[in-house]
C-alpha positions in Angstrom: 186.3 -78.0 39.7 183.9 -76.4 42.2 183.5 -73.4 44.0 183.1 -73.0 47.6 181.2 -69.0 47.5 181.1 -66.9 50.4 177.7 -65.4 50.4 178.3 -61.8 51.1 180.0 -59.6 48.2 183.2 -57.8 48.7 182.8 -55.4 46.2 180.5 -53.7 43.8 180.9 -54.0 39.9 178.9 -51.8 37.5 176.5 -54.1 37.1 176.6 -56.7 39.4 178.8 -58.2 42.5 181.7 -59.6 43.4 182.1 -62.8 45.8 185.4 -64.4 47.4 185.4 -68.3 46.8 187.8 -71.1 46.7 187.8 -73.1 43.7 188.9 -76.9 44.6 190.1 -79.4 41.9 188.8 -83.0 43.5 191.7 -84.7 41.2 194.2 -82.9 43.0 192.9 -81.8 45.5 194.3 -78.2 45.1 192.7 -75.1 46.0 192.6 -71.5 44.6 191.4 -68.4 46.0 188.8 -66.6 43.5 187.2 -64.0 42.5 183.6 -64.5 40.9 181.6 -61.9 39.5 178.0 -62.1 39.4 175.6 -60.0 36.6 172.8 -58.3 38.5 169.6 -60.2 37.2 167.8 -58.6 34.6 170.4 -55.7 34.3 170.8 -56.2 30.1 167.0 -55.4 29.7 166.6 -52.2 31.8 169.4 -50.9 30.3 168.3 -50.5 27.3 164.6 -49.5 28.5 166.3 -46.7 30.8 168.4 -45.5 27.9 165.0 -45.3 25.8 163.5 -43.5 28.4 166.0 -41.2 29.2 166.0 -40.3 25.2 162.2 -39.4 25.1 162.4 -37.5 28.1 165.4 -35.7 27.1 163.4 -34.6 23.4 159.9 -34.2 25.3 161.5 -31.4 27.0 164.1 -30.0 24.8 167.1 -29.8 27.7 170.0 -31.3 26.1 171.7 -28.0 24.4 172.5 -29.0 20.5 176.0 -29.1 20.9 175.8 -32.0 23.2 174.3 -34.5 20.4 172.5 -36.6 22.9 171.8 -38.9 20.4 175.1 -40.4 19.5 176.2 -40.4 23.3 172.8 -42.3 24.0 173.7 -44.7 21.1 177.5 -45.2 21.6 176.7 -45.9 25.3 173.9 -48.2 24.5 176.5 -50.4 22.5 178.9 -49.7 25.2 176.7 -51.2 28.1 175.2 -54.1 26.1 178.8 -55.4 25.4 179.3 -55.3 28.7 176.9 -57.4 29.8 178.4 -60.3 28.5 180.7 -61.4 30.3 181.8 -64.0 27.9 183.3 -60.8 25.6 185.1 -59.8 29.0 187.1 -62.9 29.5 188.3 -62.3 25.8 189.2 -58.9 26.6 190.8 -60.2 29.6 193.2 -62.6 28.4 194.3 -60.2 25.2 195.2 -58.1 28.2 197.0 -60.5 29.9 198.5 -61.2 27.2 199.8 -57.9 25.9 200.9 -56.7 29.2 202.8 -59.9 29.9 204.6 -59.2 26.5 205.8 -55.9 27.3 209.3 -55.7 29.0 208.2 -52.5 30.2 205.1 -53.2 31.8 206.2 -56.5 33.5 209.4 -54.0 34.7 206.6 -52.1 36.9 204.8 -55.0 38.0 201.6 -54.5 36.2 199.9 -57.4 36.0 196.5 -59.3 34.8 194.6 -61.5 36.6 194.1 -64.8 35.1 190.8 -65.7 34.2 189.0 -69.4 35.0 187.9 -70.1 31.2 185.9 -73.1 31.9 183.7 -72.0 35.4 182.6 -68.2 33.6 179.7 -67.8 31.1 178.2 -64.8 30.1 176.8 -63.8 33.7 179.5 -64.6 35.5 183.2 -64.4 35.5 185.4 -66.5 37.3 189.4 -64.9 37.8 192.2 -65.9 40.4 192.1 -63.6 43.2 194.5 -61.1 43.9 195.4 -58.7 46.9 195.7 -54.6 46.9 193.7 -51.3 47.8 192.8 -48.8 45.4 195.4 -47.6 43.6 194.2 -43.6 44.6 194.9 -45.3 48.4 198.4 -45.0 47.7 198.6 -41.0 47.8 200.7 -41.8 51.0 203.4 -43.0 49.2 207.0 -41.6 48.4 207.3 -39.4 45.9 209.6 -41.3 43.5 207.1 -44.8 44.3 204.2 -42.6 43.1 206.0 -41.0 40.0 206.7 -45.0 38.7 202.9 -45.8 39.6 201.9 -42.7 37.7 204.4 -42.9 34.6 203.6 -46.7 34.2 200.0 -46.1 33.9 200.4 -43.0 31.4 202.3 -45.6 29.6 200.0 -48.3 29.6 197.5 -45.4 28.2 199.5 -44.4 25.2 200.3 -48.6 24.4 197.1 -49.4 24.4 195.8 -46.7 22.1 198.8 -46.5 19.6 200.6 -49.5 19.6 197.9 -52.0 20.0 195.2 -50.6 19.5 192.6 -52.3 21.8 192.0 -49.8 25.2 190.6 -50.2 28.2 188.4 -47.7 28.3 186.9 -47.7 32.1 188.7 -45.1 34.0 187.4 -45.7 37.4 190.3 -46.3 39.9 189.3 -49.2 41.3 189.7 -50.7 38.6 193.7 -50.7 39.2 194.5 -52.4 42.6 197.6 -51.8 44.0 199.4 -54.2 46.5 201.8 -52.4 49.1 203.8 -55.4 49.7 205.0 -56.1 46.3 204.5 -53.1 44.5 202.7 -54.7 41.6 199.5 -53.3 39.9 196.4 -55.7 38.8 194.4 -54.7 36.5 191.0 -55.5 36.6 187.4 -55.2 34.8 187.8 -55.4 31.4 184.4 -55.1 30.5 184.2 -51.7 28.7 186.7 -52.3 25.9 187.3 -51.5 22.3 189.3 -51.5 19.3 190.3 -48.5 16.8 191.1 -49.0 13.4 194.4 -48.0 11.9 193.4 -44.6 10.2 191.5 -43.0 13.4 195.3 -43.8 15.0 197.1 -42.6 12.9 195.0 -39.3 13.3 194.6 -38.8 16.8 198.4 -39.8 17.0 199.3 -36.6 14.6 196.4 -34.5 16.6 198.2 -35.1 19.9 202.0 -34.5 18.6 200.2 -30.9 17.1 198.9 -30.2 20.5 201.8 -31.0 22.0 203.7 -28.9 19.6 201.4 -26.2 19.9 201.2 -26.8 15.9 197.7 -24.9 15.3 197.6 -25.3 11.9 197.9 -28.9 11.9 195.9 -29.2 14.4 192.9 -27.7 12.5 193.9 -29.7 9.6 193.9 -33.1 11.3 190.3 -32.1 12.9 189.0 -31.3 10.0 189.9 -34.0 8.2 188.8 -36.5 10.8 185.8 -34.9 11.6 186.3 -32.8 15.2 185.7 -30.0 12.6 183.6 -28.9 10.1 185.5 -25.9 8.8 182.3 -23.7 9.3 183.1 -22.8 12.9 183.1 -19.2 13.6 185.7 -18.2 15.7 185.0 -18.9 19.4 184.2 -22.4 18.7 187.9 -22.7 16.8 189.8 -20.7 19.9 188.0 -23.3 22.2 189.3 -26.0 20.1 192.7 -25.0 20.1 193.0 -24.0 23.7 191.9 -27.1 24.9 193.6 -29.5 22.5 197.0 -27.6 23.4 196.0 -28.0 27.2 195.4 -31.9 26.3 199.0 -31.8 25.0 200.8 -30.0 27.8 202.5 -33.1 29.7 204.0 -34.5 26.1 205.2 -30.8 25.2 208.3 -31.4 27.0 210.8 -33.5 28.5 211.2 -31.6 31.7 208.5 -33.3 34.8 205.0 -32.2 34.4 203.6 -31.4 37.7 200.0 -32.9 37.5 199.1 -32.3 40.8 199.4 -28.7 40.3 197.9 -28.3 36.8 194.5 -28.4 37.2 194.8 -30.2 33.7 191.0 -31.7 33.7 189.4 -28.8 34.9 191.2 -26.4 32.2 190.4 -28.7 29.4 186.5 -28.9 30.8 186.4 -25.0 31.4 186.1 -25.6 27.6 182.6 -27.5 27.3 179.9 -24.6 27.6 181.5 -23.0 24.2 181.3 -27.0 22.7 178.0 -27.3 23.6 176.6 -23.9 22.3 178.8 -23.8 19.1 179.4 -27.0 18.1 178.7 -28.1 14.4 179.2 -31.5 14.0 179.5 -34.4 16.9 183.2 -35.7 17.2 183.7 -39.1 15.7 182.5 -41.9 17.6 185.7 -43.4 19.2 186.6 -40.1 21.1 183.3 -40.5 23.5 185.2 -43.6 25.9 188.4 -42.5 24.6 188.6 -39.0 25.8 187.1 -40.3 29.5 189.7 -43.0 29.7 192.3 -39.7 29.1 190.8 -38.0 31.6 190.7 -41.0 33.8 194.8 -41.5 33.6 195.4 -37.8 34.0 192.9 -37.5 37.3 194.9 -40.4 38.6 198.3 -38.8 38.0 197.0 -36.0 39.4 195.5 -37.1 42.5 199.0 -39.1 43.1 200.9 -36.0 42.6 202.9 -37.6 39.8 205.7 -35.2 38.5 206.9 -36.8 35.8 208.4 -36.6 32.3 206.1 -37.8 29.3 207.3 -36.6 25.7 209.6 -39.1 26.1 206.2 -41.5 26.1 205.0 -39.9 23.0 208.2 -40.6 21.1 208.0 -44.0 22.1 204.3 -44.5 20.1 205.7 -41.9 17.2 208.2 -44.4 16.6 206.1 -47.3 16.9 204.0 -45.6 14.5 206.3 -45.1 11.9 207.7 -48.4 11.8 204.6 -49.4 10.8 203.5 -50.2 7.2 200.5 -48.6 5.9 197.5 -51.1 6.5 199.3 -53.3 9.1 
């Protein structure tokens, strides 16, 4: 196969550009509209030497407050970025994607959908995928209600299956990264370069953290923080009310099955009203996962909220809670 390319981009990735072509097969002689993505040159290496930079800066002058850690977010965003850079990983995200969203009766009800990626013409630069057709899925704010309720509910779905049932998230929250075609009604998914896996335990934790703060169970919340490392135990008492308010704000839509109204919650902001006490009192940094996981959170709940989604969720939570204990310990 070969690739006809137009030469001006139609669109931006994070680090690099992405061209229209037409991919002809001179067997056949059958075309196929693509989309190629093409790594900025160079982009891997100042990465890491703007990272560095930033890091020495940051110390020379002392303004990162303690509670911030600037050192593990420096480091687990280092990894982050340098994974994706290769684009190589990103068709393998890609097609476990395609695959577990084409396996879910669910997902494939709401016409989400995967793009197909072009094995054969990507290498770690680029990355070849059929093309597909749609705006922005915050574009659709125009919509009817009930249109942008199923839009809204599917994605807060997709959310909860990919961190408790399989495990392997998608953890770019950026809205253009869901493209949404008015004519079908079907959601592509796209950029699966910022991904990762969780192991079992952290799951199985964060699972029984979010039931808590849904149940506005403070006790085991503080328990199940403490044991997974959110908490030290130490905290005075400012830094545990902090905790607590903002965990049960995280767990507000799953704390009942009447319709959360996300456009009037001011969810994000509540939960970030929060930060100054984290960064002044804080005595330990969170574990690891929670740095792309709690962004991809707040990416889901922005996007209901800028749809207006009103929507039911508990019923989402009991779905994983099931899933969960279904499970054998170690699977």
């Amino acid at each position: 196969e070969r690739i006809e390319l137009e030469e001006r981009p139609f669109a931006a990735a994070s680090i690099g550009q992405v061209h229209r072509g037409t991919m002809a097969s001179p067997s056949t002689l059958d075309t196929t509209k693509v989309a190629v993505k093409v790594q900025y040159p160079g982009v891997a290496d100042s990465i890491e030497s703007d990272l560095s930079n930033l890091s020495m800066l940051v110390k020379a002058t002392g303004l990162a407050p303690p509670g911030l850690f600037l050192e593990n977010v420096i480091r687990v965003g280092r990894d982050e970025l340098k994974v994706e850079c290769d684009y190589r990983r990103e068709v393998e995200n890609q097609r476990r994607f395609q695959t577990l969203v084409s396996s879910d009766p669910g997902l494939v009800a709401e016409r989400f959908v995967v793009p197909k990626v072009i094995d054969e013409l990507s290498t770690s630069r680029i990355l070849v995928t059929e093309l597909v057709h749609g705006g922005t899925i915050d574009k659709v704010v125009d919509l009817d209600q009930s249109e942008r309720n199923r839009i809204g509910k599917a994605i807060m779905r997709l959310t909860m299956l990919e961190l408790f049932v399989w495990r392997f998230m998608q953890t770019d929250p950026n809205w253009g990264n869901f493209l949404y075609d008015v004519r079908t009604k079907t959601t592509y998914l796209i950029d699966f370069g910022a991904a990762r896996g969780y192991d079992e335990e952290f799951v199985r934790g964060y699972l029984n953290i979010v039931v808590a703060n849904a149940d506005r169970d403070e006790e085991t919340l503080m328990d199940e923080s403490i044991r997974m490392g959110f908490l030290t135990g130490e905290e005075n008492d400012v830094m545990r009310e902090a905790h607590r308010l903002s965990g049960f704000c995280l767990g507000e839509p799953f704390g009942s099955y009447e319709p959360y109204d996300f456009g009037s919650s001011r969810i994000t902001s509540r939960i970030s009203e929060h930060g100054s006490v984290f960064l002044k009192h804080r005595l330990t940094p969170p574990p690891e996962e929670v740095y792309t996981l709690h962004r991809k959170l707040a990416g889901a709940y922005n996007l209901c909220i800028k749809l207006g989604a009103n929507i039911s969720c508990r019923d989402l939570l009991d779905e994983v809670v099931e899933y969960q204990k279904k499970q054998p310990t170690g699977s």
